[in-house]
Each structure stands twice: as structure tokens, then as C-alpha cells.
C-alpha positions, 0 to 999 in steps of 0.5 A: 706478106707471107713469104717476108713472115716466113723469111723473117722467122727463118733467119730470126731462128738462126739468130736467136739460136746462135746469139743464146749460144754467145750468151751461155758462153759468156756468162761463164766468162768466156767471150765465143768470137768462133761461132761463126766457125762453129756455124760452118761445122754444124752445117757441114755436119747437117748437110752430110747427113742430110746428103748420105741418109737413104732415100725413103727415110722418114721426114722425122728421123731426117730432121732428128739425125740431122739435128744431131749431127749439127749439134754434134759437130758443133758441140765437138768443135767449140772444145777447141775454144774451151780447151785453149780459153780455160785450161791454157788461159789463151787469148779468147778473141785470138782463139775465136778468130782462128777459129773461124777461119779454121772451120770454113777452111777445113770444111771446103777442103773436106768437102773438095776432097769427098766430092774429088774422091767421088769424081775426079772432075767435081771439084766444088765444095758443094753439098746438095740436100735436097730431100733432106731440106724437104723434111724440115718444111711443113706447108700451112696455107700459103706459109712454109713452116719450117721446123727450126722455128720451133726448135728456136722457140724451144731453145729460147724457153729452156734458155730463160729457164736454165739462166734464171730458175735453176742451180746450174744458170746461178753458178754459170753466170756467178763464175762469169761475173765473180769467179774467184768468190764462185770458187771459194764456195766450192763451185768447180770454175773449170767445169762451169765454163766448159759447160758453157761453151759446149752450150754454146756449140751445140746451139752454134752447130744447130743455127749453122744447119739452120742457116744453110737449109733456110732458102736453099737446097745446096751450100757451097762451103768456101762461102762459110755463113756469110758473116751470121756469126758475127751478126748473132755476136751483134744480137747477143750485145743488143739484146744484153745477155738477156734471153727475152730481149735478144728474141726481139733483137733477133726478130729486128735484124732478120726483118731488117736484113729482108728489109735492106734488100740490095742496100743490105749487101754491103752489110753482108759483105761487111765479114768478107772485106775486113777478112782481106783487109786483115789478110794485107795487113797480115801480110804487111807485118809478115813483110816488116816482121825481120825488122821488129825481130832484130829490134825484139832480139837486141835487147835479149843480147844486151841483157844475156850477151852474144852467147845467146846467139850461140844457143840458138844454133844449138837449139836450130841443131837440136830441132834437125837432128830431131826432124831428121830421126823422126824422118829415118826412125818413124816414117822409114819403118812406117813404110817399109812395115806398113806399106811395104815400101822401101825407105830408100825409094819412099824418100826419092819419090817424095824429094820433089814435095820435100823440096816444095815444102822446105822451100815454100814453108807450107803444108798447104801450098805443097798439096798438089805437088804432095797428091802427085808424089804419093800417087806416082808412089802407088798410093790410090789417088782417092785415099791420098786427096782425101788425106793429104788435105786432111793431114795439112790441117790436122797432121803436124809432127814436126811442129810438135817437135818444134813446139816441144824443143823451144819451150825447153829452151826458153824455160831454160834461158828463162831460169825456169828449168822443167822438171821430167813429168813437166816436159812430159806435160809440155810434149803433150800439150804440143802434140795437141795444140800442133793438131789446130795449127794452120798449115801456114809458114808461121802459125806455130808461133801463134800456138806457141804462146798457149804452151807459154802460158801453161808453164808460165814463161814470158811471152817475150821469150818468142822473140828469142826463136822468132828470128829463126822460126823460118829456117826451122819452119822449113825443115818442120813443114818437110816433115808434116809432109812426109807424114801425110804422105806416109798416111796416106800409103798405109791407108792405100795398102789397108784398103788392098789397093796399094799398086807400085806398078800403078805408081812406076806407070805413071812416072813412065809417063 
């Protein structure tokens, strides 16, 4: 009877804890579909603090710096959504969803690769925690307390207060619910919903940790939080936005996901089969998606004549010409300065990952190829598989450009020509939005519409790129590549253990 207490409460906390993070967020009218991303950056957060505090620390200043780290994290990856939701008034559910798949997929890369850089034989997304976990547990009688159902408790009270009794809740849900009058009052709408998705991060990231320490002392990343995200989502909407009413409803379902037992599988599976479901219709439309190209383009030509055609050869020139300086200029004296690598024998050791990366469209499809390359180029084989992996989630300097030069162009076809600080605006907000673009043949176009929206051009302006997005995505992904590889030997070289003879060894091989 106590352990179904003890269990009931633990997963309650998680729930409640991530459900009230939802709440804050859309009360001020942004809908957060990405705590379950944000749940997976708050355990990875957790979990490596937990994993690199020194042995003796007091429980104390564990269960504290662990629950920063948590909320942190979490905190810091919830700006995505903010700055996607608010400033680029991008799709919500499209963001939240990317969102999720995004954070699992980083943390198991991440993870593989610091436990590859500790072993090279250890290629799990496993982190232990055991004597962290230890910390969070207090034993009363025969129940094991654990700390974060206090913290839960906590985290309800300053909900219902904030929400209900002060200023800050009053302005929150009026720029959910009526934000135009909230703005003609003077309150800051912007400000208000980066607040409350930043709320929603920081409890986000704290169930996350929450989650994972709950019955385990180690969390294999590649499973993420196992669908409690969009469980919390349910939470949230059975309890009515209301704080009260979603401890109860969080009560409920941890109780009823003890109760289901193996009956409650299905249900916890539930994430995982629609995520493949999703993955085959995706993959159905990738298939059909010339055809809707054609149909999406014969309009545009009926309507601006063939010469569009011939405009976008120019802008398929532009973007090449504009790979290949970035190639020769940045990269040849990156390595060459940096490295102390000879441009020449930089892109003849890199040709056979450029050839993978053209061919295949895909950063992440290219990095083993990619580690190989770098290595045989005398990069050390722990600084490259922790940057290669890295650099394919965050690192897209092609994609930018791509970015960059397709907005001109539509701007233009549009008749909405951009004057010099817009396009200066326009450089920039490619160069952030490529960091979250996945390293997937195709993900750029989703990040597109963001940049579309910003300046204002139709969003039917991306069926006009749409038919030769491959053939500059080939060239686009060649480059990323390049620039990881270029990271990943000037890291070698600041850490003075850059070897060409090392390199020229294993190509002896």
C-alpha cells in the first residue's frame, strides 16, 4: 500500500509539475506542444550533474545544483519556442513538435558521444546517477519520500498565487485572452508571453529530472520521457487551465497509470507508435512531393511566365557560387590558420564525406563517414565524435546562405523589394534559425516559412524554390559538413593534440 502511495505521488509531482508549466504558457496565449522536448533537456541537465558532482557532496547541494541544472536547461531550451512563437509568429504546434523530436535526438547524440569520448567501446545514451538519486530520497517508516514531492507542492501554491493574487498572473492571462486591449494599456505582450514560456521551461526541465530519478538510478536517452509530456498536455486540459483542479487531475492519472499496469502499455506506447506513424506519412509525401511541386509551380509560371524559370537558374547560381567562396575563403583559411592544415590536402581528405554529403542530402546520415575523414586528417578521435555529432544539430552555414538568398529572391519575385538593413535583418535571422534546423534532406524549408513570415512574403513563395530545394540542398549540406570538420581540427589543434602523422598512419592502413 505504501509503495503504490509512494509511486502514485512520485508521478503525480511529474505531472503536475509539467502540466502548471503548459498552464503558464498558455495563458499567455502560446500553446507549449514541446514539453516533452523540454522534459528531455531538464533530465539531460539533471542527470549530468548528478553524474559529475564529486563523490562526498552533501545531499543538499546535490538535490539544489541538480535542480538547477534542470531548470536551467529547460529554461534555456523553451527559447526556441518563444523566439519561433512570439518574435517570428511561427506555427506553435509545428514548433512544439519540432521541438520534441529535436531534444531526445540531441540528447542521445550528445550523450553517445561524451560516453564515446570516455570509451570508445561504450556506445550507449545511458547516464548513471546513482548516488545523486540517493540524495533526493528520504526514508520515513516504510515510505520513501522523495524530495520532489515537495518541490511539486511548492511549485502548485506559487502557481495559484502568482495566477490569481498578483499583477504579474492579471497581465499574464489578459495577454492570453484579450491581447490587443492588454496592449492598449500599456502591457508589454511580447514580454509577458516570453515570461510564460520561460515559466513553462523551468517547471518543464524540473518534471523532466523528476521523471527520470523517479524509480531508476540510470536513463537511457534514445527512449526521451516516454510520451509524459503529452500526458501532462492531457493534465493540463482535464484540469482546465485551473492549478487546483490540475493537482487532482494529476493525482488521478499517476494513480491510473499505477492502476493500468500491463493494460497501461498500450497507452504509454501510444507516443511512439504515432511518432512512426508520422515518420511513414512523412515519408509518403516526401515520395509524392515532386508532383505537388509541379502542380504548385504551374500556376506561378502561368501567372509571371516561363522567365521564372530562368530566375530560378539564377538563384541556383548564386546560392553555388555563394557555397563555394564560403568553402575556398573561410574554411581554406580556417584551416590553414587555425589548423595548420593545407587547403589543398583539407579538401582531398575531406572529398569522400563531401562526396556522401552531396550525394545523400544529409548531415546526419554523413557522420560516420565525416569522424572518419576528420580522424585520417589527424584530428583526435574524441574531439571529432563529439563535434561532428554537435555540429550536424547546430552547425549549418550553408543553410543560412540558402536561407538568406531565397528570401532576396522571393522578396523580389514578390515586388517587395528589401532594403540593405532589412536583408542585414534577414542574414541574421537565417543564421539563427539554421542553428535548430534538423540535419535532414529537406528541414530547411520547414525553417523557411519563419524567415517568410518575418518580412512578410507569402508563404506560396516556397513552392517557387520548392522544386529545386534538392539540388541546392546537396550542395548546402556539402558545406555544413565541411564546417564541422573544420571545428572539429581546430579544437584538436587548441587542445595541442592535432597529429598529421597520426592521420597519414591510419590512411597507411
Amino acid at each position: 500500500m505504501l509503495l503504490l502511495l509512494q509511486y502514485t505521488l512520485i508521478f503525480a509531482s511529474v505531472l503536475l509539475l509539467v502540466a502548471l508549466g503548459g498552464c503558464f504558457s498558455e495563458h499567455s496565449g502560446v500553446i507549449n506542444i514541446g514539453l516533452e522536448g523540454i522534459m528531455v533537456m531538464g533530465a539531460l541537465g539533471g542527470a549530468l550533474m548528478m553524474k559529475f558532482l564529486p563523490a562526498g557532496t552533501s545531499a543538499f547541494v546535490v538535490v539544489l545544483l541538480t535542480v538547477l541544472a534542470s531548470i536551467l536547461l529547460g529554461m534555456i531550451y523553451s527559447l526556441l519556442l518563444a523566439v519561433a512563437a512570439v518574435n517570428f509568429k511561427a506555427d506553435q504546434t509545428l514548433v512544439g513538435t519540432a521541438m520534441n523530436l529535436l531534444g531526445t535526438a540531441a540528447a542521445t547524440v550528445f550523450v553517445k558521444a561524451m560516453n564515446t569520448a570516455a570509451d570508445p567501446d561504450n556506445v550507449s545514451s545511458t547516464i548513471q546517477y546513482l548516488d545523486g538519486r540517493k540524495a533526493f530520497l528520504v526514508n520515513i517508516g516504510g515510505f520513501e519520500f522523495n524530495w520532489c514531492m515537495l518541490l511539486a507542492v511548492i511549485a502548485l501554491v506559487i502557481a495559484y498565487v502568482v495566477l490569481y493574487k498578483t499583477r504579474f498572473g492579471l497581465r499574464l492571462c489578459a495577454c492570453g485572452e484579450h491581447p490587443q486591449a492588454a496592449d492598449s494599456v500599456g502591457i508589454n505582450v511580447y514580454r509577458m508571453r516570453y515570461a510564460g514560456v520561460l515559466i513553462s521551461g523551468v517547471l518543464g526541465g524540473l518534471g523532466g529530472i523528476v521523471y527520470i530519478i523517479a524509480g531508476v538510478s540510470e536513463w537511457k536517452f534514445e527512449n526521451g520521457v516516454a510520451g509524459f509530456g503529452f500526458l501532462a498536455l492531457a493534465v493540463m486540459i482535464f484540469g482546465q487551465w485551473k492549478p487546483t483542479r490540475i493537482a487532482l487531475a494529476a493525482l488521478l492519472f499517476g494513480f491510473g497509470i499505477l492502476a493500468a499496469g500491463e493494460k497501461g502499455r498500450p497507452a504509454a506506447a501510444l507516443v511512439d507508435s504515432l511518432t512512426e506513424v508520422c515518420m511513414k506519412v512523412m515519408d509518403i509525401i516526401l515520395r509524392l512531393s515532386p508532383i505537388g511541386v509541379f502542380c504548385l509551380i504551374l500556376p506561378v509560371v502561368a501567372e509571371n511566365g516561363p522567365q521564372i524559370l530562368g530566375n530560378l537558374g539564377l538563384v541556383l547560381l548564386c546560392a553555388y557560387i555563394g557555397y563555394f567562396l564560403h568553402a575556398v575563403i573561410v574554411y581554406s583559411a580556417t584551416v590553414k590558420a587555425l589548423g595548420g592544415v593545407s587547403p589543398l590536402a583539407f579538401f582531398k581528405g575531406m572529398f569522400p564525406a563531401m562526396a556522401m554529403a552531396f550525394s545523400s542530402a544529409s548531415s546526419v546520415g554523413t557522420l560516420p563517414l565525416n569522424l572518419e575523414c576528420t580522424e585520417r586528417l589527424g584530428a583526435r578521435r574524441d574531439i571529432a565524435s563529439f563535434v561532428l555529432p554537435l555540429g550536424a544539430t547546430i552547425n549549418m552555414d550553408g543553410t543560412a546562405i540558402y536561407m538568406g538568398i531565397v528570401t532576396i529572391f522571393a522578396a523580389e519575385i514578390y515586388g517587395m523589394p528589401l532594403p540593405l538593413d532589412q536583408q542585414i535583418s534577414v542574414l541574421l535571422i537565417a543564421l539563427l534559425a539554421s542553428v535548430g534546423t534538423m540535419g535532414v534532406p529537406g528541414a530547411a524549408l520547414i525553417m523557411l516559412s519563419m524567415i517568410f513570415t518575418h518580412v512578410g512574403i507569402p508563404l506560396e513563395a516556397i513552392a517557387l524554390v520548392a522544386g529545386i530545394d534538392r539540388v541546392m540542398d546537396m550542395a548546402r549540406t556539402t558545406i555544413n559538413v565541411l564546417g564541422d570538420a573544420t571545428a572539429a581540427i581546430f579544437i584538436s589543434r587548441t587542445e595541442n593534440d592535432f597529429d598529421p602523422q597520426r592521420g597519414a598512419a591510419l590512411q597507411d592502413e
